[in-house]
Legacy VTK file of the C-alpha trace (Angstrom):
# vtk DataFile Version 3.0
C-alpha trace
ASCII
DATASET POLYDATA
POINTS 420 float
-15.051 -16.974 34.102
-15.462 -18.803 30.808
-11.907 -18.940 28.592
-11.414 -19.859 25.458
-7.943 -20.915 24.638
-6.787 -20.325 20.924
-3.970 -23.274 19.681
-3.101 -26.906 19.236
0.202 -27.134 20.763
1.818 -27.586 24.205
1.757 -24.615 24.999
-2.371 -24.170 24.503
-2.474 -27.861 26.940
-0.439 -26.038 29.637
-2.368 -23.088 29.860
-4.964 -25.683 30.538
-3.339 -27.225 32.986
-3.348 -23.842 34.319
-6.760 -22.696 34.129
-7.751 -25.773 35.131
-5.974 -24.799 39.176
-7.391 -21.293 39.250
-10.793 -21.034 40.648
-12.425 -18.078 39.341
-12.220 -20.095 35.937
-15.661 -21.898 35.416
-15.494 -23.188 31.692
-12.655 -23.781 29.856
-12.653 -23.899 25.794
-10.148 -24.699 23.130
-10.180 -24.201 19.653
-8.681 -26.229 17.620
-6.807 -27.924 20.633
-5.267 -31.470 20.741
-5.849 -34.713 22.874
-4.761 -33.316 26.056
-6.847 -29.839 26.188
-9.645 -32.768 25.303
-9.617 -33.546 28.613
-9.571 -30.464 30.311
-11.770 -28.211 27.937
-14.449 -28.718 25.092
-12.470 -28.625 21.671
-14.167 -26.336 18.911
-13.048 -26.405 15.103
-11.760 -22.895 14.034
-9.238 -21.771 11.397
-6.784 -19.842 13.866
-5.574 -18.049 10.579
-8.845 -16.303 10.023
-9.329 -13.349 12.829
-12.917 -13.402 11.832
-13.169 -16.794 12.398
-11.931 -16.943 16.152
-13.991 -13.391 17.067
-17.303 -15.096 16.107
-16.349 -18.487 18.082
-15.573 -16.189 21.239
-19.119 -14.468 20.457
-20.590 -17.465 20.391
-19.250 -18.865 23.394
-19.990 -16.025 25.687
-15.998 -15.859 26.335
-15.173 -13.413 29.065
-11.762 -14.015 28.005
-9.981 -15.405 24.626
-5.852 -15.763 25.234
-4.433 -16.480 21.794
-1.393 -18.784 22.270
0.453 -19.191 18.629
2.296 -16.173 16.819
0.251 -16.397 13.362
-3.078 -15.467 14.652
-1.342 -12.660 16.312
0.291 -11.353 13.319
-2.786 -11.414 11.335
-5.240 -9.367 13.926
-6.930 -12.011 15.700
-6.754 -10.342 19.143
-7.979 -7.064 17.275
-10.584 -9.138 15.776
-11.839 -10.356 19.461
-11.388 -6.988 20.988
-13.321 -5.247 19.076
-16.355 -8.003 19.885
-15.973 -6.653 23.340
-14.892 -9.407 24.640
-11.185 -9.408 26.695
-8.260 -10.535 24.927
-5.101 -11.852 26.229
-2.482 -10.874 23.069
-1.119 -8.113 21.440
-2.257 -6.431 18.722
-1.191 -6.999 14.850
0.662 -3.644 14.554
2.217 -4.784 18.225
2.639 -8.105 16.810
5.373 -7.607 14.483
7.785 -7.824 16.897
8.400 -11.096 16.350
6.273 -10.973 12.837
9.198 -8.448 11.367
12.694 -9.085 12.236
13.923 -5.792 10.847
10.283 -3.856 12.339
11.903 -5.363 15.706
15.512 -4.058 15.083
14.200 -0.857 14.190
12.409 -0.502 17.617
15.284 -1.757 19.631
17.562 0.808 17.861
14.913 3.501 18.572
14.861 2.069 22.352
18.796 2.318 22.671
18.664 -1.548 23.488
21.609 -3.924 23.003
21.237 -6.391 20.264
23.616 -8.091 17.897
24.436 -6.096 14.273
22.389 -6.899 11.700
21.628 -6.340 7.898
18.626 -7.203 5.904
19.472 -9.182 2.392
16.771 -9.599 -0.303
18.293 -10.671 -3.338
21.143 -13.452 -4.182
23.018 -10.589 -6.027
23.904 -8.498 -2.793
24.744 -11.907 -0.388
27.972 -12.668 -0.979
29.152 -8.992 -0.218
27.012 -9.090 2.819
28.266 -12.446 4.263
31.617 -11.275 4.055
30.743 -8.673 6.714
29.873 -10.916 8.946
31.727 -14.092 10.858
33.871 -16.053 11.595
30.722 -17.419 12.856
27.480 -16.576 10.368
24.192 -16.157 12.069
21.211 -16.312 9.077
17.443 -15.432 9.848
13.986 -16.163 8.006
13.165 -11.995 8.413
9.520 -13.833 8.743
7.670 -15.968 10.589
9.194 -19.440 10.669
7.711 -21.392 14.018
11.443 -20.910 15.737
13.176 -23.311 12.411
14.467 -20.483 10.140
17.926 -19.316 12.249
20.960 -21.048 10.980
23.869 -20.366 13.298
27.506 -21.829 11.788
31.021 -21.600 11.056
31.001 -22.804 7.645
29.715 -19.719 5.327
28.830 -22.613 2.671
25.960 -23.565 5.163
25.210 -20.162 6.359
24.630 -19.067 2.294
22.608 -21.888 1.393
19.942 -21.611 4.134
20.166 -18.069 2.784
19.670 -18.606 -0.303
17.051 -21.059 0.063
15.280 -18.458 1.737
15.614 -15.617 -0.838
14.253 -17.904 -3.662
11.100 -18.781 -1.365
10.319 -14.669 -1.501
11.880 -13.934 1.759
14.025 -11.644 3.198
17.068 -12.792 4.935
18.550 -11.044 8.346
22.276 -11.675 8.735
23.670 -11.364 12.389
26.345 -11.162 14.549
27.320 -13.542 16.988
26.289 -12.690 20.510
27.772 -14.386 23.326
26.638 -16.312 26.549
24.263 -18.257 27.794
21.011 -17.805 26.891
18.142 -16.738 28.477
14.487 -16.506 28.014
12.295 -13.657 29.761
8.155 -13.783 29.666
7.090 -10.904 30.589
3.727 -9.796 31.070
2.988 -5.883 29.410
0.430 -3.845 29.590
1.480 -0.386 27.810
4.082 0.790 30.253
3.890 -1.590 32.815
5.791 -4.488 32.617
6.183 -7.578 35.140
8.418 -10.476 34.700
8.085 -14.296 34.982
10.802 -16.524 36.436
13.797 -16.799 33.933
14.278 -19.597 31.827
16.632 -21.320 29.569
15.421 -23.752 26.336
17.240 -26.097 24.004
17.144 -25.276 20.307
19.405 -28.149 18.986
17.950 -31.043 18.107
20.512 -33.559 20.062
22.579 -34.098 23.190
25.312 -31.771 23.240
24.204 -29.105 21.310
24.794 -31.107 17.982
22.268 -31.051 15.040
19.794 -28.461 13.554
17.804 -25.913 14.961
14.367 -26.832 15.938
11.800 -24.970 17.889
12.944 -26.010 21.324
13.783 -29.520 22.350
13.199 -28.842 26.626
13.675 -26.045 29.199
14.286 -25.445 32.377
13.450 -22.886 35.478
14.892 -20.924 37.562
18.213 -20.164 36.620
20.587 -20.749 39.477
23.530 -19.062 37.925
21.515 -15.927 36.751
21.001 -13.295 39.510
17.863 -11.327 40.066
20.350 -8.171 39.440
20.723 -8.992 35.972
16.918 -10.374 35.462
15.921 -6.505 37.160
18.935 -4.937 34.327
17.086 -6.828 31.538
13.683 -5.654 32.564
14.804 -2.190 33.470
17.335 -1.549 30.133
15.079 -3.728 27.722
12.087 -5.144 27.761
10.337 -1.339 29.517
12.172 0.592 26.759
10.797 -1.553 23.816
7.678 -1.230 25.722
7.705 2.482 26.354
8.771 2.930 22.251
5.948 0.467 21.356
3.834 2.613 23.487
5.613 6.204 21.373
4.288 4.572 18.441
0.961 4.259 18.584
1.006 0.188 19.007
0.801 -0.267 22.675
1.540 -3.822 23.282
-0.857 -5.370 25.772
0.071 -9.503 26.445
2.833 -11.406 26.557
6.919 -10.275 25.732
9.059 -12.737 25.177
12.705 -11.721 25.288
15.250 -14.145 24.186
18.914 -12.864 25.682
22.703 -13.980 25.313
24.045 -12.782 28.766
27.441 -12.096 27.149
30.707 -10.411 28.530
29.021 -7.052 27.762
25.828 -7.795 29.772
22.490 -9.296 28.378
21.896 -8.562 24.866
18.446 -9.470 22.555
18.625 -12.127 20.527
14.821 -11.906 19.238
11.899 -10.523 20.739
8.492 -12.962 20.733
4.774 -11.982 20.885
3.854 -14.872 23.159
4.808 -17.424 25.185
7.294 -19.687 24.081
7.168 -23.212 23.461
8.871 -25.585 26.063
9.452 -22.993 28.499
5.786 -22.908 29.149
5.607 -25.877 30.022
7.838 -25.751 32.997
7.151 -22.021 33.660
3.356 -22.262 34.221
4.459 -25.849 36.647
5.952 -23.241 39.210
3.577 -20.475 38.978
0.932 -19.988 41.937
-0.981 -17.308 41.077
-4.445 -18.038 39.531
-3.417 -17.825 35.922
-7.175 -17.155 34.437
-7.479 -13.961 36.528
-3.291 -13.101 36.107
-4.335 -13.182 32.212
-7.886 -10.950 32.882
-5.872 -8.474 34.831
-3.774 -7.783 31.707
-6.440 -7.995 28.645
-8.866 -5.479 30.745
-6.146 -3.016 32.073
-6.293 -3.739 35.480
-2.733 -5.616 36.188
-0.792 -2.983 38.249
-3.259 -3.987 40.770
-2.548 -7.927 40.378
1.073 -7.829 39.558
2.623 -10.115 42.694
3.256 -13.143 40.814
3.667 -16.238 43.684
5.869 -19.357 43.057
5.971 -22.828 43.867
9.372 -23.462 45.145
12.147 -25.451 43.738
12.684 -25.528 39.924
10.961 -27.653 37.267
12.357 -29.395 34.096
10.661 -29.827 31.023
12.110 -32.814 27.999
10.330 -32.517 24.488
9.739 -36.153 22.677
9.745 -35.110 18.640
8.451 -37.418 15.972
10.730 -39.405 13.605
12.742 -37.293 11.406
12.033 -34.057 13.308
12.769 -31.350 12.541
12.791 -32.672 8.988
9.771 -33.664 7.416
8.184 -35.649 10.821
7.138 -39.228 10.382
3.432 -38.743 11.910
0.491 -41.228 12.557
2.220 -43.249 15.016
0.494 -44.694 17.803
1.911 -43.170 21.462
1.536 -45.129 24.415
1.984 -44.078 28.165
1.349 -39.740 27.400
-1.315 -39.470 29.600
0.270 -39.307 33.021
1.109 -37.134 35.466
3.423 -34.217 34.257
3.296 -34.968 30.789
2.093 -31.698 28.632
0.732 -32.631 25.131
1.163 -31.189 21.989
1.243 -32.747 18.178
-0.823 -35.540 19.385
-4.499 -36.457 18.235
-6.733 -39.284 19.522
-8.270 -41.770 16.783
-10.263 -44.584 17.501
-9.378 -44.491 21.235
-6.043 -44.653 20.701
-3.248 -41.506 20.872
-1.074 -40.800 17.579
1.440 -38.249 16.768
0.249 -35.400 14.378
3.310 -33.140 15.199
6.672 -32.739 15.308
7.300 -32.130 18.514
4.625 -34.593 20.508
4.740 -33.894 23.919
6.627 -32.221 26.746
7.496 -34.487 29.850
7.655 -31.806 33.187
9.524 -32.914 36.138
9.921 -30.560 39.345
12.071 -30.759 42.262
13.978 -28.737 45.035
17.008 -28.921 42.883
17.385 -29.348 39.090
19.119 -32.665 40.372
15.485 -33.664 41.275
13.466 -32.303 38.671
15.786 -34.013 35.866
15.236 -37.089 37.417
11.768 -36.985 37.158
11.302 -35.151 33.819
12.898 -38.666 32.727
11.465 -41.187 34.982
8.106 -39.545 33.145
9.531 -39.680 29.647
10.722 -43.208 30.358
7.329 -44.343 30.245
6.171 -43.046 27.344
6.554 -45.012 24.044
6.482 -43.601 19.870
8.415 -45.499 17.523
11.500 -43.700 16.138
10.605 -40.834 18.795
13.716 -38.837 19.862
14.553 -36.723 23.006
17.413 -35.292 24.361
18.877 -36.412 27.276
21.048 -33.239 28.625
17.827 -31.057 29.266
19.344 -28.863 32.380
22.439 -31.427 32.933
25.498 -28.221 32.568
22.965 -26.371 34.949
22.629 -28.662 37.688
26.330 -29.396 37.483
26.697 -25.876 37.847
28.874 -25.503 34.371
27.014 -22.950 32.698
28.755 -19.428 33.534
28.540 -15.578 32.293
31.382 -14.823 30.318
33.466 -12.059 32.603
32.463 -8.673 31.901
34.877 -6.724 29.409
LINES 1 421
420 0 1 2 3 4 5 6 7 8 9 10 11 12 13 14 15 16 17 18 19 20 21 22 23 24 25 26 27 28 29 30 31 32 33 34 35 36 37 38 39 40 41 42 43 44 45 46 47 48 49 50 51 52 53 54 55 56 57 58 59 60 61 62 63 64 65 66 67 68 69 70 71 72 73 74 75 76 77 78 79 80 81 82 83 84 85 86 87 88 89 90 91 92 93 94 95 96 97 98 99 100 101 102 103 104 105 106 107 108 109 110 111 112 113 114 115 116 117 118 119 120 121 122 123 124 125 126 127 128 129 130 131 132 133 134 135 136 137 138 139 140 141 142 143 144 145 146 147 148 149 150 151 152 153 154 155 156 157 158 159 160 161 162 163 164 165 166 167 168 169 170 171 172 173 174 175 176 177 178 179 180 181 182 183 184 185 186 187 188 189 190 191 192 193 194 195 196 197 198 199 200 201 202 203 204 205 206 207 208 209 210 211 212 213 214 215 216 217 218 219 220 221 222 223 224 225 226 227 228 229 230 231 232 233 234 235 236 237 238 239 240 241 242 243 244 245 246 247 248 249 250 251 252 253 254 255 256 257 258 259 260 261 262 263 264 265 266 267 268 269 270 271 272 273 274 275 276 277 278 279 280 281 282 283 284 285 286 287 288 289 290 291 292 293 294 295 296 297 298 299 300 301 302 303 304 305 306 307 308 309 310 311 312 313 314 315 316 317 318 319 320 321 322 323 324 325 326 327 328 329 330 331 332 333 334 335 336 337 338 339 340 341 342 343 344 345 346 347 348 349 350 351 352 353 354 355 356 357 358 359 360 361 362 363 364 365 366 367 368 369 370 371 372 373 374 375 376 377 378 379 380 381 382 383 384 385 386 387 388 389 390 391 392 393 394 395 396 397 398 399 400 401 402 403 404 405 406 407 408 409 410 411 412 413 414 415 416 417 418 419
């Protein structure tokens, strides 16, 4: 089987990674890809903004399957654009795609689907903000109704803070989703969806703050971790069963089957799991630990899905134990990154690239987030400590990480609030 990844991040290098381990995969391809798919796959040049674009680079490559990794290409019809080639696409479709490409297209579906989610209310002008902020608190939740690569959510107590980021947005052109406050710990759910049927990965939980201890801004994930030892496969089966198959089903109601991946991001709150967002792909770090654990032959897992056949394939097999992924960001990040640094020591074992190029034979940072060091163990104990003994070798001036990645977990602090 010849596959032909679609991305640059390192999420794209662990699919690799993953393809790489399944044996039915012959040729691997990536387009635009980054120094570590380099070395697993042949890189191609492509615009993954222009459907067209990616559909004649699958052509040309004899792909028997394309798996589109980043939300944009999504949004704008790339899949479709493959599809209708002939050729087997792992992603949903654009109309499917606004799940995560329209905040308020997602709302509208989970209100159709009777699924819990916080209350929201769509702002698009300065003039109606103030009135609308005061319906919400004491703590403000403010959301970028369109894409914004996981860095448009501002969640704070000070509605000075919560109205600027709105405002900011409003005066770029976009709408701005105001939310309540939901709860919890969170959680985040791939599943994999093919119409109606619906299968889940293992649970995971990522880091959104940029610092130890929760502190700083939002970024697009600074680490994860899998399993979940204080999540029970009663309330993984209740967020399947109450969520993710009713989105599915309405999806399905509405002409827009979705056929890919379904990320759920949940706050398991006093009132049981609720949706924070919904994603059209995998996310971005808990790939990177996710795909560590996973067993099954991810090439033909993917096939199954893109040509209708995954009911039949649908046992997913694990590696036991858990796995721990740390991100290293640039300088700055996630302000404006300081980029072009040389990166020393990111080629070993367990470390998943991302933002990082190669120039004249030596590795520099093109990204904010650089690279993703994966550590697994039988406990979290043991995966921390070698998500970190990898990280410690790897050097980029004014790099940052953070160094609580799964540390409440393993101590077994993080707990469901008691039900109401």
């Amino acid at each position: 089987m010849r596959v032909l990844v679609i991305g640059s991040g390192g999420r794209e290098h662990a699919f690799c990674i993953a393809l790489k381990r399944d044996p039915a995969v012959s040729e691997i391809h990536a387009a635009p890809g980054n120094a570590g798919t380099a070395r697993l796959a042949v890189n191609h040049t492509v615009d993954v903004a222009d459907p067209a674009s990616v559909a004649h680079l699958a052509e040309q490559l004899e792909a028997d399957l394309v798996i589109v990794g980043p939300e944009v290409p999504l949004v704008l019809g790339a899949a479709d654009a493959v599809r209708a080639k002939g050729i087997a696409c792992f992603g949903p479709s654009a109309q499917a795609a606004q799940i995560e490409g329209s905040k308020s297209f997602a709302k509208d579906v989970m209100a159709a689907a009777g699924v819990r989610t916080a209350r929201s209310e769509t702002v698009d002008s300065t003039a109606s903000l103030d009135a609308a902020l005061d319906r919400f608190g004491p703590i403000w939740v403010v959301k970028d109704d369109r894409l914004a690569a996981g860095k448009g959510v501002v969640v704070t107590e000070d509605r000075a803070h919560a109205r600027a980021h709105a405002v900011e947005l409003l005066e770029r052109g976009h709408p701005v989703l105001l939310e309540s406050y939901l709860d919890g710990p969170e959680v985040s759910l791939f599943c994999l969806v093919n119409g109606d049927q619906v299968t889940p990965l293992q649970p995971a939980q990522d880091f959104k703050r940029a610092y130890s201890g929760d502190m700083g801004p939002n970024t697009g994930g600074m680490g994860a971790y899998t399993p979940l030892p204080w999540l029970s496969q009663q309330t993984v089966d209740e967020i399947v069963d109450d969520i993710v198959c009713p989105v599915a089903v309405e999806l399905l109601r509405r002409g827009c089957a979705y056929s890919g991946l379904l990320y759920a991001g949940l706050a398991i709150g006093s009132d049981g799991p609720a949706v924070v967002e919904f994603n059209c792909r995998f996310g971005d770090p808990e790939t990177q630990p996710v795909l560590a654990l996973l067993r099954t032959p991810f090439g033909q897992l993917l096939r199954s899905v893109a040509d209708g056949t995954f009911l039949e394939t649908s046992e997913l097999s694990w590696e036991p134990g858990y796995a721990v992924g740390v991100v290293l960001a640039a300088e700055h990040y996630p302000a404006k990154p300081h980029l072009g640094d040389t990166i020393t020591g990111a080629l070993g074992e367990g470390l998943v690239l991302a933002g990082v190029d190669e120039r004249d034979g030596a590795l520099v940072s093109t990204g904010g987030r650089v690279l993703t060091a994966v550590g697994l163990g039988r406990d979290l104990t043991a995966a921390r400590a070698q998500a970190y003994e990898r990280m410690g070798g790897v050097h980029l001036p004014g790099g940052h990480f953070r160094e609580d990645i799964a540390l409440a977990a393993s101590n077994g602090e993080v707990t469901i609030p008691a039900k109401r």
